[in-house]
ChimeraX commands (.cxc) that place a marker at each C-alpha (Angstrom):
marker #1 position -16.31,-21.28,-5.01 radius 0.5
marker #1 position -15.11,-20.49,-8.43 radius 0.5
marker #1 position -12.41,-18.29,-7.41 radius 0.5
marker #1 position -10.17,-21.04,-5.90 radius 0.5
marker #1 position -10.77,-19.70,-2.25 radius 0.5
marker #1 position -12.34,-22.19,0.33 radius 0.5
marker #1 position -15.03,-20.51,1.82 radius 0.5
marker #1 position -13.86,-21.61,4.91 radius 0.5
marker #1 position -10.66,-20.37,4.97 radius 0.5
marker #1 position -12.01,-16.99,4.09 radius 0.5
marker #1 position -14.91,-16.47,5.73 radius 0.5
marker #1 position -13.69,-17.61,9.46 radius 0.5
marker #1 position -10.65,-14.91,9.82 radius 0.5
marker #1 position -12.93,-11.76,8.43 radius 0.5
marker #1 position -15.68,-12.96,11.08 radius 0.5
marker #1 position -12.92,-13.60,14.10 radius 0.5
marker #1 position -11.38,-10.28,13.08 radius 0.5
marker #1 position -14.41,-8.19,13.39 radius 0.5
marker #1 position -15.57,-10.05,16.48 radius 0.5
marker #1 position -12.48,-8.55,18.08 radius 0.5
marker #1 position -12.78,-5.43,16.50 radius 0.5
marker #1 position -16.19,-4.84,18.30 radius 0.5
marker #1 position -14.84,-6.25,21.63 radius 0.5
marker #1 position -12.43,-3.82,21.63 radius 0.5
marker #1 position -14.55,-0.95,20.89 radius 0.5
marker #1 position -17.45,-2.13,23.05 radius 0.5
marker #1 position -14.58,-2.67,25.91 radius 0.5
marker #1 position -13.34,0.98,25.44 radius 0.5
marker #1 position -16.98,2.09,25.33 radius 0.5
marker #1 position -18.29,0.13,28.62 radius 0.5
marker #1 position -15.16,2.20,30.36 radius 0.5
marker #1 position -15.74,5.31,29.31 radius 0.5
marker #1 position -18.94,5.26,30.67 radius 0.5
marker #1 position -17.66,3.59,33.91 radius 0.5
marker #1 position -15.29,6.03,34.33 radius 0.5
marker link #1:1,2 radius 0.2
marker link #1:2,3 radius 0.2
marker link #1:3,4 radius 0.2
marker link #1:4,5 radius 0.2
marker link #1:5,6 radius 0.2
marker link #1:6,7 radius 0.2
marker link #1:7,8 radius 0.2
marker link #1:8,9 radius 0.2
marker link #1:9,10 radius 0.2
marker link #1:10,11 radius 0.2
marker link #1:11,12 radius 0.2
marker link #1:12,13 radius 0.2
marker link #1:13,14 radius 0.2
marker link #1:14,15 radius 0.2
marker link #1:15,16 radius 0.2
marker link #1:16,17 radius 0.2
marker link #1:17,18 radius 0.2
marker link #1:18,19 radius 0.2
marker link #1:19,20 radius 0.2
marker link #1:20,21 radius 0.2
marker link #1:21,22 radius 0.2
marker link #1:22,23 radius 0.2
marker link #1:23,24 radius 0.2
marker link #1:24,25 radius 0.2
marker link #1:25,26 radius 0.2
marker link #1:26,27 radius 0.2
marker link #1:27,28 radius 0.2
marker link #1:28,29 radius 0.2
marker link #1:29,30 radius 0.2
marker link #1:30,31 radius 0.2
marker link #1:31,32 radius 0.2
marker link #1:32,33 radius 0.2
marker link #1:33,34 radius 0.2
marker link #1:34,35 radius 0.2
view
């Protein structure tokens, strides 16, 4: 809070980002073992 950053507007964009990080790499994982 002290540094002037709403935690909000921080903490929602690193979580989304990673989320889709791991999708992709859990996507590319499920078909290379499909395939």
């Amino acid at each position: 809070y002290r540094l002037g950053l709403d935690p909000d507007n921080v903490v929602i964009p690193v979580v989304t980002n990673v989320c889709d990080v791991l999708g992709v790499l859990v996507l590319f994982a499920v078909v290379r073992v499909l395939v």
